[in-house]
N, C-alpha and C positions, 0 to 999 in steps of 0.2 A: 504493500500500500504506500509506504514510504522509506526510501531511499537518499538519505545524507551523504555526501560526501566530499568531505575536504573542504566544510564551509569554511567560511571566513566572513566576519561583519566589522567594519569600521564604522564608528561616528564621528562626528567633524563635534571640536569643542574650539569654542571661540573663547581666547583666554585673554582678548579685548577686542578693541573695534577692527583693529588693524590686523591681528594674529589668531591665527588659527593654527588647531594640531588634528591628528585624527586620532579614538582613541580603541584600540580593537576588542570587540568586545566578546566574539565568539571564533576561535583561535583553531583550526583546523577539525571540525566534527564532523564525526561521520559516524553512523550507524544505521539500520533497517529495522523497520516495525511491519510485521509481515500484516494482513488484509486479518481483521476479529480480535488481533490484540491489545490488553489492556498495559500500557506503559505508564507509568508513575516517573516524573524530572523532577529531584532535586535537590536545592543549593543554595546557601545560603545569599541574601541580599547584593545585587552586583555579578550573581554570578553566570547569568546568561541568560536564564531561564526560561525569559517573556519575550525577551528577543528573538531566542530559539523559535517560540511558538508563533511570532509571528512571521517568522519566514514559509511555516507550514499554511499559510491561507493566502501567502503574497502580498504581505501588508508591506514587507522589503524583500530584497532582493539581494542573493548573492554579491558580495566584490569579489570573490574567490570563491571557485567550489561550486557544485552543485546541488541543487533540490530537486527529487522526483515524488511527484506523487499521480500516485495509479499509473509510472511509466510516462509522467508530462513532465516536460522543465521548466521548472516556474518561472526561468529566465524568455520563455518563448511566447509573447505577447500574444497569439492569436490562441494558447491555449490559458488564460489569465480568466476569462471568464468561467472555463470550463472547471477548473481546481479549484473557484471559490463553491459553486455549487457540491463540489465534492467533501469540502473540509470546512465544515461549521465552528464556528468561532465562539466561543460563551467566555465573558470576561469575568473580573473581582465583582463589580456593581453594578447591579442589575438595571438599576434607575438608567442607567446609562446605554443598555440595550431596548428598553421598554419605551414605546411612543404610542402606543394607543390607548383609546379612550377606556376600552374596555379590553378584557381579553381575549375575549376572540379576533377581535377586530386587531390587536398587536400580533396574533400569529400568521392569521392571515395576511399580514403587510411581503414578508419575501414573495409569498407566491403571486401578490396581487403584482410585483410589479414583474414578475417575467408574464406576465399578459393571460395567465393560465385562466380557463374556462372556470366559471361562478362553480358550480358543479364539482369540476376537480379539486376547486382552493376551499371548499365547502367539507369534503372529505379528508382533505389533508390536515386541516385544521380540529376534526371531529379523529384525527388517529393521534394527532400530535399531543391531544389535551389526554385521554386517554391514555396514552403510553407516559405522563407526566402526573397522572391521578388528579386531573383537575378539570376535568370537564361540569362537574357541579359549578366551576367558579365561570364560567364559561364568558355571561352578562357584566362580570362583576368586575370595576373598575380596577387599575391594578395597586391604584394608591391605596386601596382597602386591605390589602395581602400583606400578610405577613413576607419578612425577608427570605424566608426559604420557598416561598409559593414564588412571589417573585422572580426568583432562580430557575424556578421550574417551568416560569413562563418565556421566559429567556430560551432555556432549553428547549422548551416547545416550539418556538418561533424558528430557529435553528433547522430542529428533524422534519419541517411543515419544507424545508425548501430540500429534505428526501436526500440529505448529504450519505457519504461513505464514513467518515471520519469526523469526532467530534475532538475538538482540541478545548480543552477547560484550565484559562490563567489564574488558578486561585479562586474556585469559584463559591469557596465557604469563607474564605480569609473574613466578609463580615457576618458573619451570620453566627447565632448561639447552639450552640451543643446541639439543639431537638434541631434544629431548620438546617444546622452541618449532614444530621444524620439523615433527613428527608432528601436530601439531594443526593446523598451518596447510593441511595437505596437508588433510588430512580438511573444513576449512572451505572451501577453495575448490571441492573435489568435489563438496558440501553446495549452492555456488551454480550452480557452473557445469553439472551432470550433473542434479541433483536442482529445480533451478529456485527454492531458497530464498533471500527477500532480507535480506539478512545487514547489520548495523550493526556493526561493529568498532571496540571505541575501544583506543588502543593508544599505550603509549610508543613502541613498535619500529618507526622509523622505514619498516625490510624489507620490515614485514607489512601496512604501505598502499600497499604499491606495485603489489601487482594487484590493490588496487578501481577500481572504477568510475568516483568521486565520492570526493574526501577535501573534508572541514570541518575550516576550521583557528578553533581557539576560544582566547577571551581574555579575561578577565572577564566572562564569562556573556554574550558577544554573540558572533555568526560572525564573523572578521573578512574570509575567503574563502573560497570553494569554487572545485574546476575537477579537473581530472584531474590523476595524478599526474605528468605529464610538464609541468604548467603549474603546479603546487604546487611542485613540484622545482625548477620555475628558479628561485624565489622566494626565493634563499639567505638575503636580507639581512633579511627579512620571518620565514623560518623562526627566525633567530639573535634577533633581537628576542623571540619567544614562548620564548626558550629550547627550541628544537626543534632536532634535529640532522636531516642529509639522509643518506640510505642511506652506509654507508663508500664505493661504487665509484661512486657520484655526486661524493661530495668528490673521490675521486681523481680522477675524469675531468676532472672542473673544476680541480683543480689543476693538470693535466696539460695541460690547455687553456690556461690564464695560462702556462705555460712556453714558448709555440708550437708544441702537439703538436698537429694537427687534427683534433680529435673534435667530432664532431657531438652538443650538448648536449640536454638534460640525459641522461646515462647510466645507466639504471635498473637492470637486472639484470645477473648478473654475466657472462651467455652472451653480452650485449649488448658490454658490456665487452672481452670476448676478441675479438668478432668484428671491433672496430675498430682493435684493436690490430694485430691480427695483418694486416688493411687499410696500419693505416702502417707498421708492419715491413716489406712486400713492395712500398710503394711506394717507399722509402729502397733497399732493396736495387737495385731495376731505377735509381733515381738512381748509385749508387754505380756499376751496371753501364755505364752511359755514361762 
């Protein structure tokens, strides 16, 4: 689906009226995200991350290096149109994607302007709301939504224009714990049921922990990729980029360095109870002898 290679991004920083420098911000990346997978970027502040993401929709362009997606070179103007309709864009704030009065009438806006049939933009918007759990909200303005409905209107307005690939810049960084977890449910549905391959960049350690492939970044280069359970072990490597490891991973690891026997790294929290409750019952039959 997507194809990096040998990027390269400079920015131009004007250090007065007269002088200029340029400053690189993504320093030779390359990697492939095959068509249905869930990939989790990230990195601390500065370290590429949104810039990355926005090369995936063509928001910029290669100085060095190429981008393909679905086999298109983003660099190839007459297929510019065609790679937006494939890679849908949901940013941090939603206010900032949202323009309609109401919510249907906001999902319907991509489809209304490629000219599509009343009828098509009708259904698209009646699957979009639907696969977003919000079709009850349908009439209802969106200033009325809470900040995770919000999100999920954003995201509906997105899948209404039938992309391949959803790219998400932080798309909880404001939202509370319950409207984090609403969105996240609705993105893994997105990959896992619906077969879309999803790029997630994200401070929230949690919400990489059911991709597929995590990218950890660092001054504009990858410094690793692997899965989350080989990312996770990586403590001393994640503390170095200023990245923290899920809370029930620290504790398991903590809880490991004391002589508890858990089988490392401890990613979810079902996972967590299940071990415990493993060395609870085998202390007990100890105790029973």
């Amino acid at each position: 689906m997507i194809k990096i290679k040998d990027l390269v991004h400079r920015y131009t920083i004007w250090e007065n009226e007269n002088k200029k420098s340029k400053k690189t911000v993504l320093d030779g990346i390359s990697f492939d995200i095959p068509s249905g997978q869930f990939v989790a970027i990230l990195g601390a502040n500065g370290s590429g991350k949104s810039t990355l993401a926005k090369h995936l929709n063509v928001l910029l362009l290669p100085d060095e290096g190429t981008v393909w997606i679905d086999g298109k070179d983003t660099k190839d103007k007459e297929k510019l149109w065609k790679i937006r309709t494939e890679v849908g864009m949901v940013f941090q704030n939603p206010d900032n994607q949202i323009i309609g009065t109401s919510v249907e009438e906001d999902v319907a806006f991509g489809p209304e302007n490629r000219n599509l049939p009343s009828q098509e933009i009708r259904g698209r918007v009646t699957k979009s709301l639907d696969a977003v759990g919000l079709q009850s909200k349908r009439k209802v303005s969106p200033s009325r939504l809470s900040g995770g409905q919000k999100q999920r209107v954003a995201i509906a307005g997105v899948l209404a224009c039938m992309p391949k690939c959803l790219v998400l810049d932080e798309p909880t960084a404001m939202l509370d714990p319950k409207s984090r977890e609403e969105v996240m449910k609705v993105v893994h549905e997105l990959n896992q049921e619906r077969g879309f391959t999803v790029v997630l960049i994200t401070h929230h350690m949690d919400e990489a922990v059911g991709a597929d492939q995590i990218y950890l970044m660092k001054e504009g280069h990858v410094v690793k990729c692997g899965s989350p359970k080989e990312i996770f072990c990586e403590t001393e490597l994640l503390r170095e980029l200023k990245l923290d490891v899920p809370q029930v991973t620290e504790l398991a690891y903590r809880l490991a360095e004391k002589g508890i026997p858990f089988k490392l790294p401890v990613l979810k929290e079902e996972d967590f109870v299940e071990q415990m409750k493993a060395v609870c019952q085998s202390e007990d039959i100890e105790r029973g002898r």
